[in-house]
C-alpha positions in Angstrom: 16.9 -18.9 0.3 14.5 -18.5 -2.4 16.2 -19.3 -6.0 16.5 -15.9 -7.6 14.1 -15.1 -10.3 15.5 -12.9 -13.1 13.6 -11.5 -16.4 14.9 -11.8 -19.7 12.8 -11.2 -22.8 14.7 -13.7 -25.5 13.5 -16.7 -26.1 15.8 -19.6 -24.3 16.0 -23.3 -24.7 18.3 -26.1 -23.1 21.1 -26.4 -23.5 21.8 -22.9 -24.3 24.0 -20.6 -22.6 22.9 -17.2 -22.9 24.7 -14.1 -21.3 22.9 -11.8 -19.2 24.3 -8.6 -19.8 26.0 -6.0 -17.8 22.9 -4.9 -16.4 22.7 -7.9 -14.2 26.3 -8.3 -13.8 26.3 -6.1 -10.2 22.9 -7.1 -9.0 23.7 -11.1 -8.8 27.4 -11.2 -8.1 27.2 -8.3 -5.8 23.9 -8.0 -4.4 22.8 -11.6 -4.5 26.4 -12.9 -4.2 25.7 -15.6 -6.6 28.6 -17.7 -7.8 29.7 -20.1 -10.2 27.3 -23.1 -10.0 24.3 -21.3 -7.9 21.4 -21.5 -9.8 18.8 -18.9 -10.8 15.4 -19.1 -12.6 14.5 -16.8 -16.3 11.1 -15.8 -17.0 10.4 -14.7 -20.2 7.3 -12.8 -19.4 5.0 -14.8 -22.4 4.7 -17.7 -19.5 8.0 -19.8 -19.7 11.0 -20.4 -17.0 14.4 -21.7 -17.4 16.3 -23.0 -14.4 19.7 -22.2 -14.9 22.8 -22.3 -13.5 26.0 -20.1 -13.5 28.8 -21.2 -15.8 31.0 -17.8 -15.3 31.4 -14.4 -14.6 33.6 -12.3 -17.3 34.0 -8.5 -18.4 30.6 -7.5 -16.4 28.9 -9.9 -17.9 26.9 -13.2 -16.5 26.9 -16.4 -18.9 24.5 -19.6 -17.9 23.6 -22.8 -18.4 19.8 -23.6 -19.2 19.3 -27.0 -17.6 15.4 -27.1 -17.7 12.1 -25.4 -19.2 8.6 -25.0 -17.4 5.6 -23.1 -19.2 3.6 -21.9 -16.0 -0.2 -21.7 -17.2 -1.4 -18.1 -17.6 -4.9 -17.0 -16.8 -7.9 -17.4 -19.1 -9.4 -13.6 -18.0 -7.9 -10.5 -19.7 -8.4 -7.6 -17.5 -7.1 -3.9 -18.6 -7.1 -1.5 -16.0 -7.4 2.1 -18.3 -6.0 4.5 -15.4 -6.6 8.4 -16.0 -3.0 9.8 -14.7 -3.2 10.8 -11.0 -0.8 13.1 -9.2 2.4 12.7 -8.2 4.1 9.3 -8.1 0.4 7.1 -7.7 1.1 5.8 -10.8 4.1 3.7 -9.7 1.5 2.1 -6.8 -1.3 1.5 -9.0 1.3 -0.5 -12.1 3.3 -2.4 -9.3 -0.2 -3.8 -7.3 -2.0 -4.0 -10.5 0.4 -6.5 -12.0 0.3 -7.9 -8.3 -3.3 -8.6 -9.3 -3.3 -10.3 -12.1 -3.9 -6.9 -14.5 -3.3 -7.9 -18.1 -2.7 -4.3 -19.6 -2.7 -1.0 -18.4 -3.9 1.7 -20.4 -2.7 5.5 -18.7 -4.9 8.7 -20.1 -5.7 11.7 -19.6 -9.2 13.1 -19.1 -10.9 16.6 -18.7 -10.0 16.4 -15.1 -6.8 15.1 -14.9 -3.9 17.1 -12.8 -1.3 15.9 -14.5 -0.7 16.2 -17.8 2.4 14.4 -19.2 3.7 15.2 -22.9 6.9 14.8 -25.4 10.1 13.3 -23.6 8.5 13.5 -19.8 5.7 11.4 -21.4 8.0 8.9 -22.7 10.3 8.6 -19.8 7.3 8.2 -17.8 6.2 5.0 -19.4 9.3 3.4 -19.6 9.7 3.6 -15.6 5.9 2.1 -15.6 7.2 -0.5 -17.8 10.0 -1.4 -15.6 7.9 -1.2 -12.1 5.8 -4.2 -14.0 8.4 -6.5 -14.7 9.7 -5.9 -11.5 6.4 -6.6 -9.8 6.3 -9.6 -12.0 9.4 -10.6 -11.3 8.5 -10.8 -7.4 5.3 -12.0 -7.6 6.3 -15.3 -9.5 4.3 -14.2 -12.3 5.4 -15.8 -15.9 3.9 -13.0 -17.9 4.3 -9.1 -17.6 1.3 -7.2 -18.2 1.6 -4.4 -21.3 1.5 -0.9 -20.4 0.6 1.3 -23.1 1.7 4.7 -23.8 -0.4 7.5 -22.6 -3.5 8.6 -24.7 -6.2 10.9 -24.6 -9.7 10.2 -23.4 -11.0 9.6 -26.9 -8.2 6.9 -27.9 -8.6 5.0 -24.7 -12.2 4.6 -25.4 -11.3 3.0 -29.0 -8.9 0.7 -27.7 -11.0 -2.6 -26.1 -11.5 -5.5 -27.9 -14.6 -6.2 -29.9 -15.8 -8.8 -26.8 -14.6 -6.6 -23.7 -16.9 -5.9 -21.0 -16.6 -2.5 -21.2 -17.1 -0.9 -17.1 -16.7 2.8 -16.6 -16.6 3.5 -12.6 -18.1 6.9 -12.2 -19.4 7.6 -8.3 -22.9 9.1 -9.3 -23.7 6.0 -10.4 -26.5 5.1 -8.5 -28.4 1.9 -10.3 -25.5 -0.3 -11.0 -23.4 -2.0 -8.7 -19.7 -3.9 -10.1 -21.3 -6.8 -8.7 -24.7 -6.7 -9.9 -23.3 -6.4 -13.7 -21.0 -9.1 -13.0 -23.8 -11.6 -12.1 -25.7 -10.9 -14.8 -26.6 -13.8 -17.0 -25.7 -11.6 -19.7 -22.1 -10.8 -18.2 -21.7 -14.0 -16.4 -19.4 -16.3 -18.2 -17.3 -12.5 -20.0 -13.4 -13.2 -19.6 -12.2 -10.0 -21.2 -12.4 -6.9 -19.0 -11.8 -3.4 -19.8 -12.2 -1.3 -17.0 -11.3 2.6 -16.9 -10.9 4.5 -13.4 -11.4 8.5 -13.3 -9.0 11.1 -11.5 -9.2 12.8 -8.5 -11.7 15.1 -9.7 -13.6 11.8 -11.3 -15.3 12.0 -14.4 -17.7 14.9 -16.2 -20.9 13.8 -17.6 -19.7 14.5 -20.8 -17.2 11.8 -20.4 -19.5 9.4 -18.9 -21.9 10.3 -22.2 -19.1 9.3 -24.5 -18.3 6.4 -23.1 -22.0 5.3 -23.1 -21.9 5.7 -26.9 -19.0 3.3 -27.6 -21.1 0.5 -25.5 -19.1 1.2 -21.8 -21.4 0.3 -19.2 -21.3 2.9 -15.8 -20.7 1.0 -12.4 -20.4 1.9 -9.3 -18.2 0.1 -6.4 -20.4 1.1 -3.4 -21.5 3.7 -1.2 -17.7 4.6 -0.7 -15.6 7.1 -3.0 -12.1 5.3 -3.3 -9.4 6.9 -3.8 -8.1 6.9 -7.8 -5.1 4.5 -6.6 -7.1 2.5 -4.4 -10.5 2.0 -7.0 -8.2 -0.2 -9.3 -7.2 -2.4 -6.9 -10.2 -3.0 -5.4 -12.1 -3.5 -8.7 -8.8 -6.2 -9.7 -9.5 -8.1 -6.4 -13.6 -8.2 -7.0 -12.7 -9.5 -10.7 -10.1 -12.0 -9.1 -12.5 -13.7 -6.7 -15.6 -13.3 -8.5 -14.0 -15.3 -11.8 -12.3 -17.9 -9.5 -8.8 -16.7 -9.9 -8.1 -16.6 -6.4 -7.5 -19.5 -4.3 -7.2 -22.1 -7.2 -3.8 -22.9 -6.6 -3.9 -26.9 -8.3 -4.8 -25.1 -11.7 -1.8 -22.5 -11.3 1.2 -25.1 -10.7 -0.8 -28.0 -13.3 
């Protein structure tokens, strides 16, 4: 069996022996049947694992030993996914394969077309669920970093949030001059590592929309001849980013 893989946030060295916390009290003794001695791995989620072992279990609460350290090296590309909120549960689909794909931050919204609209407490609970779905994913993936997921914003605040050097990409399906691929392997675009790419709703996006985004530098791209769905275009768009800046297949650089 695979050694379990647990998150904790706090930063760890050896020697130490931290306490897990009732919160993973029934899911290793119970669920994983762990006992004294078995050994687990911590990520910390800002690309660091300690192998530990189990000193004890006492009053529904897990205490270890840290007996060894390994910073796993995290990917040069920065890739923000900005999703405009779809209906229904999507969202869970498109946090939990994003961070399966390497996404370093996603950005929810809400734009002119947008079916749901999430506000106040529902808004809140909403995002801490995403948040949990992404350490979870990260956690079973084997990645040693957990992507950010941002509270929800409007269309306006989204477009103010990349970084000064992002390649900004808008996907819009009336595109018809610009291919993802064709800006990618532009000599201008070529050697960009920050990515800031934001996918429309059902409904996609007005030309309004598209028009403001032009004006704060976003370029308009299209995927293809297809219309993906609005949980399916961010994966697709992760995967071409993935294999067209070498991140797939490179496995000697991950585990140097």
């Amino acid at each position: 069996m695979a050694t379990p893989r647990i998150y904790s946030p706090h930063e760890l060295h050896e020697g130490a022996s931290p306490e897990l916390g009732k919160e993973y009290f029934t899911y290793i003794r119970d669920v994983l049947r762990l006992k004294e001695g078995d050994e687990l791995t911590l990520f910390d989620g800002m690309g660091h694992e300690y192998h530990a072992a189990i000193r004890d279990f006492s009053h529904h609460d897990v205490r270890l030993d840290i007996i060894g350290k390994e910073d796993i090296k995290l990917p040069d590309t920065h890739i923000t996914i900005a999703q405009s909120l779809p209906k229904g549960s999507k969202m869970d689909l498109i946090i939990q394969k994003s961070t399966e794909l390497g996404v370093s931050r996603i950005v929810p919204f809400i734009s002119s077309r947008s079916i749901s609209r999430l506000e106040g407490t529902r808004a809140s609970g909403k995002t801490a669920r995403w948040r949990k779905i992404a350490i979870e994913a990260s956690r079973q993936c084997g990645r040693g970093d957990v992507p950010e997921v941002s509270e929800i914003r409007s269309f306006g605040e989204m477009l103010n949030m990349p970084d000064e050097n992002a390649l900004r990409l808008i996907l819009w399906e009336a595109e018809a001059e610009r291919g993802i691929r064709e800006i990618l392997t532009d000599e201008k675009h070529s050697s960009a590592d920050n990515f800031f790419i934001v996918i429309g709703p059902e409904g996609g996006f007005s030309w309004k929309e598209i028009e403001m985004a032009r004006q704060r530098s976003f370029i308009s791209a299209s995927l293809g001849r297809l219309i993906l769905r609005t949980e399916t275009a961010p994966l697709a768009v992760l995967s071409i980013l993935q294999y067209e800046k070498g991140l797939f297949g490179t496995l000697k650089e991950a585990i140097s």
